[in-house]
Biopython code that builds the backbone (N, CA, C, O; Angstrom):
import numpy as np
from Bio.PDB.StructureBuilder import StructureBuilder

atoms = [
    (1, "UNK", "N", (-92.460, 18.941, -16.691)),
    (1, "UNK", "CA", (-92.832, 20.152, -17.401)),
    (1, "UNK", "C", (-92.689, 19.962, -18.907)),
    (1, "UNK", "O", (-93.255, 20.606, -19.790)),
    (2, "UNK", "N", (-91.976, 19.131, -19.011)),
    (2, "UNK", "CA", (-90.944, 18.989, -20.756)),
    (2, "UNK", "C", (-92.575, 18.277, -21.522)),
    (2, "UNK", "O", (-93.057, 18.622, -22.601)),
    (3, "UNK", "N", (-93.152, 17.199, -20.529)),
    (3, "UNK", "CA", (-94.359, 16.020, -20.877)),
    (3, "UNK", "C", (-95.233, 17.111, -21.014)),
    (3, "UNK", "O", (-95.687, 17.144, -22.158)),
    (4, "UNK", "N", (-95.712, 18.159, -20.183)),
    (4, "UNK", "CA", (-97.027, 19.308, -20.536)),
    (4, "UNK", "C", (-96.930, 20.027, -22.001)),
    (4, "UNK", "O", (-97.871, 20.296, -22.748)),
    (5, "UNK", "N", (-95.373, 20.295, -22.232)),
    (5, "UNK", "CA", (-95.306, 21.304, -23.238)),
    (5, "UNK", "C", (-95.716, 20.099, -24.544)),
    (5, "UNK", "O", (-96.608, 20.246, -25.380)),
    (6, "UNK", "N", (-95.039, 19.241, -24.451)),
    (6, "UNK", "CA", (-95.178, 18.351, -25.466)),
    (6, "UNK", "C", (-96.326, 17.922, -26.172)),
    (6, "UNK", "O", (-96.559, 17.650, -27.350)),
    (7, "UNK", "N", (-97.200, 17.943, -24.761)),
    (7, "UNK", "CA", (-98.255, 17.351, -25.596)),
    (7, "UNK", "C", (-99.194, 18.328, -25.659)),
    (7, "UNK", "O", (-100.230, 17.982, -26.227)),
    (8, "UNK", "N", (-99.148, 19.649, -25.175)),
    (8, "UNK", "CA", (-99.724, 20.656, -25.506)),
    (8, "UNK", "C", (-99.258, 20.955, -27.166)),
    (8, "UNK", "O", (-100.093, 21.170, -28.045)),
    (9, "UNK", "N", (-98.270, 20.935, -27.326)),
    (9, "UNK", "CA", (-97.439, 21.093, -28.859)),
    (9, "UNK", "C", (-98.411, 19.733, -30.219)),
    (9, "UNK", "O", (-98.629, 20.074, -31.382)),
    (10, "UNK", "N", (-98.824, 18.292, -29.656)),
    (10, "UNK", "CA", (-99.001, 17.699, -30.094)),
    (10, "UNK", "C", (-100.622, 17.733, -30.199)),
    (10, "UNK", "O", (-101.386, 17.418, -31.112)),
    (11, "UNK", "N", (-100.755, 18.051, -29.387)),
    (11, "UNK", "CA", (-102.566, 18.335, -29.427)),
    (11, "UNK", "C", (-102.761, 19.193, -30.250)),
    (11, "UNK", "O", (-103.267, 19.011, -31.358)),
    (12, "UNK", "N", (-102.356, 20.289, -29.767)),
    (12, "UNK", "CA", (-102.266, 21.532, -30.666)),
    (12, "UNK", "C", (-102.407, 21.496, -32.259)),
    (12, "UNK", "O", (-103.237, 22.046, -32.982)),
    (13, "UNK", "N", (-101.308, 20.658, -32.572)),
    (13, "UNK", "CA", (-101.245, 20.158, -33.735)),
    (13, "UNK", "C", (-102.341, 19.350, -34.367)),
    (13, "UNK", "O", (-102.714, 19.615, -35.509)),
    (14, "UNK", "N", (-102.724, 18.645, -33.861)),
    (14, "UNK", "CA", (-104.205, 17.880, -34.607)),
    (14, "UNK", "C", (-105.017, 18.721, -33.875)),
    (14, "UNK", "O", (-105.259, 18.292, -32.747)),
    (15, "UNK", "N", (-105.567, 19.894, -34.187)),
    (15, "UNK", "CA", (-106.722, 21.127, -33.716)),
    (15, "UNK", "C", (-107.627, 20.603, -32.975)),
    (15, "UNK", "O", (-108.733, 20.182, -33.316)),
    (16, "UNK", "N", (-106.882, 20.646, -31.377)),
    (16, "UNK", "CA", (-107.816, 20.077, -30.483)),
    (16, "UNK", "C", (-107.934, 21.416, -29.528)),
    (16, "UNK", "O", (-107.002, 22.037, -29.016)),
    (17, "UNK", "N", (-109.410, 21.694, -29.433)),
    (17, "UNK", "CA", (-109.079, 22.979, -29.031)),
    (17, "UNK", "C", (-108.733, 22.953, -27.522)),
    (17, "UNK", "O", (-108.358, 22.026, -26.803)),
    (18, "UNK", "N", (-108.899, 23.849, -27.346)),
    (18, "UNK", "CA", (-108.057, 24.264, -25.992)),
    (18, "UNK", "C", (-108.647, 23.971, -24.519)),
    (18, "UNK", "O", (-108.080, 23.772, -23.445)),
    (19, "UNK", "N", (-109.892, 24.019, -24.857)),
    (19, "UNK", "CA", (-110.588, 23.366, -23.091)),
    (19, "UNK", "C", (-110.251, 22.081, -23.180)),
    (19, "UNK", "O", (-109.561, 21.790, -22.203)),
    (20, "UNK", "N", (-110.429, 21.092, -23.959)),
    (20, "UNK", "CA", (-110.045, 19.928, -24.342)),
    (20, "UNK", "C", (-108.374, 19.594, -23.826)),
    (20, "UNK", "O", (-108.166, 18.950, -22.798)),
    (21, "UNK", "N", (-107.429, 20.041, -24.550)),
    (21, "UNK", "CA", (-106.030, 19.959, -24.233)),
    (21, "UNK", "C", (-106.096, 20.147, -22.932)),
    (21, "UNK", "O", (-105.851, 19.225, -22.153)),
    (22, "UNK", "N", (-106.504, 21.610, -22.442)),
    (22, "UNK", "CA", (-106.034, 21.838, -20.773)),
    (22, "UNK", "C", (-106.605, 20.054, -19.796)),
    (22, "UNK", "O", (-106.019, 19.345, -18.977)),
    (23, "UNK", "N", (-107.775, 19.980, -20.363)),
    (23, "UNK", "CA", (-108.656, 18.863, -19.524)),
    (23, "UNK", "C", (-107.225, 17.785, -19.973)),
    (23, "UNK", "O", (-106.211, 17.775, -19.275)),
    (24, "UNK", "N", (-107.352, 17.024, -21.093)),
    (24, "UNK", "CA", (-106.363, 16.363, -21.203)),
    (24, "UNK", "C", (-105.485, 16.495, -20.211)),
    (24, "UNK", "O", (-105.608, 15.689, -19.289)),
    (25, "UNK", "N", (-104.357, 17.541, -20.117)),
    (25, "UNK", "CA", (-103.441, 18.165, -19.423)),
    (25, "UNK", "C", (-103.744, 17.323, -17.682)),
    (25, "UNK", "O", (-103.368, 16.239, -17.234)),
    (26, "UNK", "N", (-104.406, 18.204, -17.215)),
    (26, "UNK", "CA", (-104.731, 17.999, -16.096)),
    (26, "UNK", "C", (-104.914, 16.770, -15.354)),
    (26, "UNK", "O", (-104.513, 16.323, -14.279)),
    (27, "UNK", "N", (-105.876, 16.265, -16.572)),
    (27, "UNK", "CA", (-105.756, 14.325, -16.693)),
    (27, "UNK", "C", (-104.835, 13.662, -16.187)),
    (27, "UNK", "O", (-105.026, 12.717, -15.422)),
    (28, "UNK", "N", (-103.573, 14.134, -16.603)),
    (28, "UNK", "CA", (-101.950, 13.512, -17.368)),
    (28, "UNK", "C", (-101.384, 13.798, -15.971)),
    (28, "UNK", "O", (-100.631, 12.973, -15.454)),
    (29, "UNK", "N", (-101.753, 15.056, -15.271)),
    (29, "UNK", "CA", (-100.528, 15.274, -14.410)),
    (29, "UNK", "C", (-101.868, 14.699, -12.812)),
    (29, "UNK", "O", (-101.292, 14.377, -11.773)),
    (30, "UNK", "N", (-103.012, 14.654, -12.803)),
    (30, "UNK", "CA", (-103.210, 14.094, -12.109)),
    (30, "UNK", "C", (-103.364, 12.423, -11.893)),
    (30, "UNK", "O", (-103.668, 12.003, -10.776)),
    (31, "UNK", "N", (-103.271, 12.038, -12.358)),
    (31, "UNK", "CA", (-102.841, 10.323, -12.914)),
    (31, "UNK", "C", (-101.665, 10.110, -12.453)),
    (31, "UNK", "O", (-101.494, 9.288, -11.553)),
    (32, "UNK", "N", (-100.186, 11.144, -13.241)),
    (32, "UNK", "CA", (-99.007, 11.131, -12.953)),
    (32, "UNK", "C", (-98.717, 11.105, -11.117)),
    (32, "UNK", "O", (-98.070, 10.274, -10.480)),
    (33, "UNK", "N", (-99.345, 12.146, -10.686)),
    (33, "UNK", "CA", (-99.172, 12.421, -9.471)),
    (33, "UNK", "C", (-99.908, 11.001, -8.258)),
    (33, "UNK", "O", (-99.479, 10.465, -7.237)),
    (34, "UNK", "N", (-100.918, 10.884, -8.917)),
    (34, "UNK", "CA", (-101.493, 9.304, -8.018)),
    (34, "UNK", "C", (-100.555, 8.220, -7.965)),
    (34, "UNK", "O", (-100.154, 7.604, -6.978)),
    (35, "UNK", "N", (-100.235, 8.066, -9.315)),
    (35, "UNK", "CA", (-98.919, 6.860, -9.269)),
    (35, "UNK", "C", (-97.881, 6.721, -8.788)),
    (35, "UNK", "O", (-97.466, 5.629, -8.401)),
    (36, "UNK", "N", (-97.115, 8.020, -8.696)),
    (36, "UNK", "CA", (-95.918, 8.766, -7.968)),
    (36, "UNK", "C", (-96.293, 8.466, -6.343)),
    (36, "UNK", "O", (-95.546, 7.837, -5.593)),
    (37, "UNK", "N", (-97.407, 8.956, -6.008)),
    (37, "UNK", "CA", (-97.705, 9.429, -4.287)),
    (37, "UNK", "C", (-98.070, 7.352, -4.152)),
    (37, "UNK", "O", (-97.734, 6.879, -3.066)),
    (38, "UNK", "N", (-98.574, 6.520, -4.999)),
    (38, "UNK", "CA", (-98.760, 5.027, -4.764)),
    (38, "UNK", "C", (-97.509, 4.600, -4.446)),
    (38, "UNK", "O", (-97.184, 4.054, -3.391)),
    (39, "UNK", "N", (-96.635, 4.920, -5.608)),
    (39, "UNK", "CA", (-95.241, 4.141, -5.337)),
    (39, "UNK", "C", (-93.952, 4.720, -4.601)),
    (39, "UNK", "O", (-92.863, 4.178, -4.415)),
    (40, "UNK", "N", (-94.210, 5.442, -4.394)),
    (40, "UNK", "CA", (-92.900, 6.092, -3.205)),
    (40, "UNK", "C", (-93.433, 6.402, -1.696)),
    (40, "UNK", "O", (-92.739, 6.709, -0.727)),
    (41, "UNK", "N", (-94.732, 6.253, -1.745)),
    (41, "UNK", "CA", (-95.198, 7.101, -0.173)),
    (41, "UNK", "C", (-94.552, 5.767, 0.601)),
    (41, "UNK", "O", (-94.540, 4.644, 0.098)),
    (42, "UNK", "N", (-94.044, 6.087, 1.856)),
    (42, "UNK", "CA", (-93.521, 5.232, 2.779)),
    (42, "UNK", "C", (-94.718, 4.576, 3.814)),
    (42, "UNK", "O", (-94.919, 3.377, 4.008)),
    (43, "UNK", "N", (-95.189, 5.323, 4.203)),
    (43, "UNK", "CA", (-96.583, 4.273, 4.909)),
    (43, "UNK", "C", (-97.627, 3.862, 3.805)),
    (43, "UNK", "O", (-98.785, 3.950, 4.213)),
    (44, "UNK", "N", (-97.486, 3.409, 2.427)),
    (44, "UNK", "CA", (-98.254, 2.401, 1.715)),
    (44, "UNK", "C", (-97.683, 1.316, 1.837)),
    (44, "UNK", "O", (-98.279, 0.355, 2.322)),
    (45, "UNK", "N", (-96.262, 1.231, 1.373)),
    (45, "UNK", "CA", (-95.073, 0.761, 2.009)),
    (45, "UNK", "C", (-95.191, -0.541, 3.372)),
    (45, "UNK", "O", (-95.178, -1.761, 3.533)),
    (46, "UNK", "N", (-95.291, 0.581, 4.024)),
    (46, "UNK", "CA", (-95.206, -0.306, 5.246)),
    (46, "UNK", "C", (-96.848, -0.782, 5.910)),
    (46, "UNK", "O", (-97.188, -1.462, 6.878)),
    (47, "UNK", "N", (-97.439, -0.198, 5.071)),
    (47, "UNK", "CA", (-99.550, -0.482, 5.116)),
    (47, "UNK", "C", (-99.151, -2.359, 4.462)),
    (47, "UNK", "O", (-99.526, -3.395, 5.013)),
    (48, "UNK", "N", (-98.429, -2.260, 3.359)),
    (48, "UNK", "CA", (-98.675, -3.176, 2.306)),
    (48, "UNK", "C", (-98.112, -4.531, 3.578)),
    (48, "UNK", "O", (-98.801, -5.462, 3.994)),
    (49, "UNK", "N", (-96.312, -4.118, 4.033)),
    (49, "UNK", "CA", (-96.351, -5.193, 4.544)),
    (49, "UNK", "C", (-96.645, -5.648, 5.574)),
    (49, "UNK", "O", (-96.300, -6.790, 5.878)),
    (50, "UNK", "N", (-97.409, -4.817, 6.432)),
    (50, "UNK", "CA", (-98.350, -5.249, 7.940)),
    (50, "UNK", "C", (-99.266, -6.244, 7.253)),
    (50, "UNK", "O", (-99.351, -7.395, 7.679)),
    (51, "UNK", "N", (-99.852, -5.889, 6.354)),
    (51, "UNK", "CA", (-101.290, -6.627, 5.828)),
    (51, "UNK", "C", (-100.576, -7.819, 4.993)),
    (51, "UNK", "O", (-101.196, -8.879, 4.909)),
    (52, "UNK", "N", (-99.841, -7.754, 4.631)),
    (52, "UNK", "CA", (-98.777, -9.087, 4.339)),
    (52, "UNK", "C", (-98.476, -10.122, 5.615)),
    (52, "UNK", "O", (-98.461, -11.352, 5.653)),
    (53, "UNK", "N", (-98.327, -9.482, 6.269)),
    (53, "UNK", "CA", (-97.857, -9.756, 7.750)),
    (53, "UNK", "C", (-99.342, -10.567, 8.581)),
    (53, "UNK", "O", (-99.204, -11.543, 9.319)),
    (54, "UNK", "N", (-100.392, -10.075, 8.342)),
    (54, "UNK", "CA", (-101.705, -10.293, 9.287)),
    (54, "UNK", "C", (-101.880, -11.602, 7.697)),
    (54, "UNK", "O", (-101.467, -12.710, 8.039)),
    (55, "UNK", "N", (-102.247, -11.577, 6.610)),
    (55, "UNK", "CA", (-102.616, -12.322, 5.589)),
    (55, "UNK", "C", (-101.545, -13.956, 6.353)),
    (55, "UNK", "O", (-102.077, -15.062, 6.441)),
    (56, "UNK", "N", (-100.758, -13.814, 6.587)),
    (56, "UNK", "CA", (-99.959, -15.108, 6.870)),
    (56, "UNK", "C", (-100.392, -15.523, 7.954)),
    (56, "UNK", "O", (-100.521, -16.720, 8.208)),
    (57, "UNK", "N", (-100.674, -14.584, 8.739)),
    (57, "UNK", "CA", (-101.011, -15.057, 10.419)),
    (57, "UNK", "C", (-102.679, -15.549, 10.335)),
    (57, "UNK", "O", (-103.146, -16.334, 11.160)),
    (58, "UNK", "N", (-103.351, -15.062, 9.401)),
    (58, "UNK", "CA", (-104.794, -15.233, 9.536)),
    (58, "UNK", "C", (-104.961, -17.069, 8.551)),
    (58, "UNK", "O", (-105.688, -18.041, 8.756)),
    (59, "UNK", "N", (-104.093, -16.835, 7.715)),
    (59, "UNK", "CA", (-104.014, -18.294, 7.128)),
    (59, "UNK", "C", (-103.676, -19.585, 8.339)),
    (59, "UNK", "O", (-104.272, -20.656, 8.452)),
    (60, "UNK", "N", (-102.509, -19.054, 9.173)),
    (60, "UNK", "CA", (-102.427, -19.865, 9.629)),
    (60, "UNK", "C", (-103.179, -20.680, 11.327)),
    (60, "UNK", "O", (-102.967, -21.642, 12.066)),
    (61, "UNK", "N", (-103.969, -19.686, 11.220)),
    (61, "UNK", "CA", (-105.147, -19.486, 12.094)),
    (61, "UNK", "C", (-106.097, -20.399, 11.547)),
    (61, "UNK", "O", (-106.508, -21.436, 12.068)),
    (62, "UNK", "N", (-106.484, -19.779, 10.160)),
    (62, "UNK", "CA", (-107.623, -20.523, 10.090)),
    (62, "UNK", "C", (-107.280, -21.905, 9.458)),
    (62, "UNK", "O", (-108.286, -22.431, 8.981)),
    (63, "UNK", "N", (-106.110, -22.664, 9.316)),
    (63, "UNK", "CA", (-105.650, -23.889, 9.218)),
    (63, "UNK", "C", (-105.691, -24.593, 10.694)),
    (63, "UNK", "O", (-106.129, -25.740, 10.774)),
    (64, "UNK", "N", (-105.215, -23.879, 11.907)),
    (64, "UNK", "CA", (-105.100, -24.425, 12.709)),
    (64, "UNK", "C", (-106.677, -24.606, 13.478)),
    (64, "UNK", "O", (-106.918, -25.463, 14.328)),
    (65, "UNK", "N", (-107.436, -23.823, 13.081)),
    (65, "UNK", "CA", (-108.894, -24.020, 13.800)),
    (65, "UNK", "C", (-109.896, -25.551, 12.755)),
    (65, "UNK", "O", (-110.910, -26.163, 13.092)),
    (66, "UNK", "N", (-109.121, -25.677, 11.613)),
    (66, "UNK", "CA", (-109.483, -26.693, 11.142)),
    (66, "UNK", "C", (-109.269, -27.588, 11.525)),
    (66, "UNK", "O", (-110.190, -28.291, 11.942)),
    (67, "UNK", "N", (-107.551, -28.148, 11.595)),
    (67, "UNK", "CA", (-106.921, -29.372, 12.126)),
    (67, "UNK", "C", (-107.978, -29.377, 13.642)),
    (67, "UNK", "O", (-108.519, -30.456, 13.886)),
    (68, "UNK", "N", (-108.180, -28.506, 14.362)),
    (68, "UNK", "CA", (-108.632, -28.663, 15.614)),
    (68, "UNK", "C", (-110.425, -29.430, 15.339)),
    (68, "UNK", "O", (-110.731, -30.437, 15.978)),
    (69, "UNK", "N", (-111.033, -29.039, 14.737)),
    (69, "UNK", "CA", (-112.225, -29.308, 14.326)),
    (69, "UNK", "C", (-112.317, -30.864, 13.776)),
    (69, "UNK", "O", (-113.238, -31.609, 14.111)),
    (70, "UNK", "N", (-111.473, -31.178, 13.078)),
    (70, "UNK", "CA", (-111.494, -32.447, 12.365)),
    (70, "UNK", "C", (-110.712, -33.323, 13.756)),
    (70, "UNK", "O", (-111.324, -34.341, 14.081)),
    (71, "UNK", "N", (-109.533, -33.031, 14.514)),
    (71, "UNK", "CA", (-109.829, -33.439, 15.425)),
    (71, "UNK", "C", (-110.492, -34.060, 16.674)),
    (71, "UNK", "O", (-110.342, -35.054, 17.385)),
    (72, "UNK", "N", (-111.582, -32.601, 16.557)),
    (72, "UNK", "CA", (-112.462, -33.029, 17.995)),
    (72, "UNK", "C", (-113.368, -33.854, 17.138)),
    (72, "UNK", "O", (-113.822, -34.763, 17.832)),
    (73, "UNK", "N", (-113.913, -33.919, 15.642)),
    (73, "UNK", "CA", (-114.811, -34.613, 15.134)),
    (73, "UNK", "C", (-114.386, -36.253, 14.852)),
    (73, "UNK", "O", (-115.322, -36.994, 14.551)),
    (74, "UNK", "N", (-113.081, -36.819, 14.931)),
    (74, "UNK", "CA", (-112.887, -37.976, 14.883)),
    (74, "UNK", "C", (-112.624, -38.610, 16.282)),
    (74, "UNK", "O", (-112.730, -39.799, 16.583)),
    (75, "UNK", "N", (-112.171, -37.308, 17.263)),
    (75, "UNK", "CA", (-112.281, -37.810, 18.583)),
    (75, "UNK", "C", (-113.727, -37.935, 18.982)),
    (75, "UNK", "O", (-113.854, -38.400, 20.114)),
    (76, "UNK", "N", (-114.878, -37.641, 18.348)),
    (76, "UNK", "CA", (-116.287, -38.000, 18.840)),
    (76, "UNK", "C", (-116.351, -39.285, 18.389)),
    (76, "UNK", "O", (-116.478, -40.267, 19.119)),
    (77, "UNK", "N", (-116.241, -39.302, 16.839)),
    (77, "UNK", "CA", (-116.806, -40.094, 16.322)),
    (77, "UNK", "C", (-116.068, -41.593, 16.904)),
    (77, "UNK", "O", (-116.735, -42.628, 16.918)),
    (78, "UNK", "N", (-114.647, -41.564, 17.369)),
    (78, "UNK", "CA", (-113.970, -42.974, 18.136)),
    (78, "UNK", "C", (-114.724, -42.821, 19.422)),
    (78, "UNK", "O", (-114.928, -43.959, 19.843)),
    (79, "UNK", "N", (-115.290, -41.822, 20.335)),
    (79, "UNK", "CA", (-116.000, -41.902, 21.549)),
    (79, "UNK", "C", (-117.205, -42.895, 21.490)),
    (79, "UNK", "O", (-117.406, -43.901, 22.170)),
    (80, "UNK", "N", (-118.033, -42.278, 20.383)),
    (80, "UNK", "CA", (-119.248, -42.957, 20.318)),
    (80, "UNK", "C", (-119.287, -44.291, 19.758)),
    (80, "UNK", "O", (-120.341, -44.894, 19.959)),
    (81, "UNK", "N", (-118.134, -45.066, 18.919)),
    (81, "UNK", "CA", (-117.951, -46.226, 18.528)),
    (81, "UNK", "C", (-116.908, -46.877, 20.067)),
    (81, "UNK", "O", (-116.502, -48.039, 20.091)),
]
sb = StructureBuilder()
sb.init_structure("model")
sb.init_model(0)
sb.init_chain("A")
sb.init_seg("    ")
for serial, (resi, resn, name, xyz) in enumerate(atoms, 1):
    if name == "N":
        sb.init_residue(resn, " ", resi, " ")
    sb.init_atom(name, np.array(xyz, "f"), 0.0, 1.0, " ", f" {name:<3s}", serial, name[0])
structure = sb.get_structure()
């Protein structure tokens, strides 16, 4: 509340008129409020480290479908020699 008055006080002061300030205003506390609800909500939280969780498992997937590939491709290539 202390951040609204303030910069209502500071706008004010360099003659910004008033649809302007409120818009400003509104700006400030909806911005404020996105960042707040980003960093404290508990299932972003736990969104972030599932997908942390699948990012490791999918790496190591698609490492292991490689080794397998280069595998079966040198096991051809010793078949046919």
């Amino acid at each position: 509340m202390k951040i609204r008055l303030a910069m209502y006080k500071a706008l004010k002061a360099i003659n910004v008129p008033e649809q302007q300030i409120e818009a400003v205003i509104q700006a400030l506390d909806t911005d404020r409020h996105l960042s707040s609800a980003v960093k404290f909500d508990p299932d972003i939280a736990q969104f972030r480290a599932e997908l942390s969780r699948f990012e490791v498992s999918l790496v190591i997937d698609i490492g292991l479908m490689l080794f397998l590939m280069v595998a079966i491709l040198f096991a051809g290539i010793a078949f046919i020699h």
